[in-house]
N, C-alpha and C positions, 0 to 999 in steps of 0.2 A: 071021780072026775079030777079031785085035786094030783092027786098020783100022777093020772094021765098026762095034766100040762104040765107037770112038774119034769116027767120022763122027757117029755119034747124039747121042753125048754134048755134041760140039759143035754138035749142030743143035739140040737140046734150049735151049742155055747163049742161043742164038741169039733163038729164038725167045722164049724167056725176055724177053730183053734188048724183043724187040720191044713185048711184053706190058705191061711197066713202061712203054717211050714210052707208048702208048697209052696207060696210066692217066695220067699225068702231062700227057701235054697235052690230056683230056677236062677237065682244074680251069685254065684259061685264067685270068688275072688280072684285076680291075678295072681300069678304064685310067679316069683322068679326064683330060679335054683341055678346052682353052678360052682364052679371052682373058689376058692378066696385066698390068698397069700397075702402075707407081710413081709416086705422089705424082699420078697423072692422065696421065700419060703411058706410052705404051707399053714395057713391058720390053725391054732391048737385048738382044741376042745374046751368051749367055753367062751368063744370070741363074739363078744356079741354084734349082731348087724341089725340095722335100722332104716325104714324107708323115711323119706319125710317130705311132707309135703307143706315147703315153704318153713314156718315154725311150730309146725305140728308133725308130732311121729303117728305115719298111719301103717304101720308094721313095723316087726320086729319080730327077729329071731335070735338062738343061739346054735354052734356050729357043736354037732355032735360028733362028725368024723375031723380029725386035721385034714385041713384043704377044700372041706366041700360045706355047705350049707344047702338047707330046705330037701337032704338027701331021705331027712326021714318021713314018713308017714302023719307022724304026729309031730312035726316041727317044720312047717313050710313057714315061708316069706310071701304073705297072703297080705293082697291091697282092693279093697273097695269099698271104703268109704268115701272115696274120695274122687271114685270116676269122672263123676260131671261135672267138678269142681278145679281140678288139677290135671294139666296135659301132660304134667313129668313128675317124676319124683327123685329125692335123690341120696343116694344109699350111703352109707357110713361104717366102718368097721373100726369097731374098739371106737367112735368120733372123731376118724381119720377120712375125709371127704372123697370117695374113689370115683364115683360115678353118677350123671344125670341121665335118669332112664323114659326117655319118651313114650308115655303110654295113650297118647290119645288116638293111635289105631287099632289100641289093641281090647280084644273085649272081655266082658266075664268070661272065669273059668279058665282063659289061656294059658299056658305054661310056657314061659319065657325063659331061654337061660343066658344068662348075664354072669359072664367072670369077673371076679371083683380083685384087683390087684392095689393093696394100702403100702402106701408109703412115708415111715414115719419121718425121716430126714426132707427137710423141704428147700425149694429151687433155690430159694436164696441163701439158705447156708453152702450150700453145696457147689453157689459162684463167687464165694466170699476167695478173695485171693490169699493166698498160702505163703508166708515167710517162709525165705531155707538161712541155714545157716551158714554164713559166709568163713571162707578159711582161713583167715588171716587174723580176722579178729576176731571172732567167735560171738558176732554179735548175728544179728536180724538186719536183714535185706528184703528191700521187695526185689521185684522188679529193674533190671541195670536200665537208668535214663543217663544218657552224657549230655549235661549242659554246655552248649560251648555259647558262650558271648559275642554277640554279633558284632562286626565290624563295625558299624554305626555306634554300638553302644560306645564301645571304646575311645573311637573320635569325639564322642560326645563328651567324654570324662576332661579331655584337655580340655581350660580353662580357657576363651578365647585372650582373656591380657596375654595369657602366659606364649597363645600362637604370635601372637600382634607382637612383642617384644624379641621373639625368638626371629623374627622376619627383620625387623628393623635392624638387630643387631649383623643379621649376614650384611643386609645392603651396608652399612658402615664399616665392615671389614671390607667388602667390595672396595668402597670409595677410598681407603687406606690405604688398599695394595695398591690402585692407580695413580695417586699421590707420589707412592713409594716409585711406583716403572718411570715414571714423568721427571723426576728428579735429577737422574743422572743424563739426564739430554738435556736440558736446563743449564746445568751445568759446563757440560760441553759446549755447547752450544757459548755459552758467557766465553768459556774459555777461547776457543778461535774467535770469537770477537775480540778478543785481547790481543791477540799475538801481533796484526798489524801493527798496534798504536809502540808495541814491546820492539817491532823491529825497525820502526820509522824511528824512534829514540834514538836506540843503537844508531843508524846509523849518521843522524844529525851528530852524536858525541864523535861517532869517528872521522865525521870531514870538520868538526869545528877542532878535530887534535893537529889534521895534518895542517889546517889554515894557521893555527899557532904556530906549529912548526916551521912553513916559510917564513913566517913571518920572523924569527928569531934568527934565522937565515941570514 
């Protein structure tokens, strides 16, 4: 009798055991396969690739052909741990960030394929601007900017004493040269005022010569 329940018991444990494979492998994992390149060229043998979901790696592979990964039988890029928990994941080659892959439509078992292109030079080195060498002097140039200084700035630079005296000094050459024009009318002017008083003289001495004259007569 002991035998008997000992037989059952272990055919029970057995069956058991069978039960749980079955559940286990009816939830088959997402597999993504596909092409992979770096920089444009096909990935060598031995590059590895990573899914991750958030700060956790829920697969990973190594690419056995150059250019392709999950080609082989016994090297897929298989995800499910993670179904119910993460709606994307996001894949890496060599830990060069290539691709976010949305899996929350997709079910166990599916076979996705996803090309994966890494690029190891990144955006901002690659908008960094570029010296040429310039021909004269053999030195580094960016960019040709021509500064020109605006009109304003310029005016701004004279001093205004230095505008204030430079003004005052024309209006006094002004008033110089009109000085100067006004003079010789002045003069004139004095002069024909004279000439009467020059010729009533005159000729007062000439009738007081000839009244002498009779008179000696």
């Amino acid at each position: 009798m002991n035998k008997i329940r000992i037989f059952a018991l272990t055919t029970k444990i057995i069956l058991i055991c069978i039960l749980l494979a079955g559940v286990a492998s009816a939830n088959p994992p997402i597999v993504l396969e596909g092409t992979v390149t770096i920089d444009g060229n096909p990935a060598p043998a031995g590059t590895v690739i990573k899914a991750m979901c958030g700060e956790e790696v829920v697969g990973t592979t190594t690419v056995d052909n150059a250019g392709y990964y999950s080609d082989t039988r016994d090297n897929k890029l298989g995800i499910s741990s993670v179904l119910e928990e993460c709606s994307s994941v996001t894949l890496y080659v060599n830990n060069i960030k290539t691709e976010d892959v949305d899996i929350s439509s997709m079910n166990a078992g599916d076979i996705v394929t996803v090309n994966l292109q890494a690029t190891t030079s990144t955006s901002s080195s690659s908008s960094e601007s570029t010296k040429t060498t310039s021909g004269g002097g053999g030195g580094f140039s960016s960019a040709s900017v021509e500064e020109e200084t605006p009109v304003e700035e310029v005016a701004e630079e004279i001093p205004e004493e230095e505008a204030m005296s430079s003004v005052e000094d024309t209006l006094a050459e002004e008033e110089v040269a009109e000085e100067e024009e006004s003079v010789p009318v002045e003069e004139t002017e004095a002069q024909s005022a004279d000439f009467p008083t020059v010729v009533g003289i005159g000729s007062m001495l000439v009738v007081a010569g000839i009244l002498i004259r009779k008179k000696n007569e």
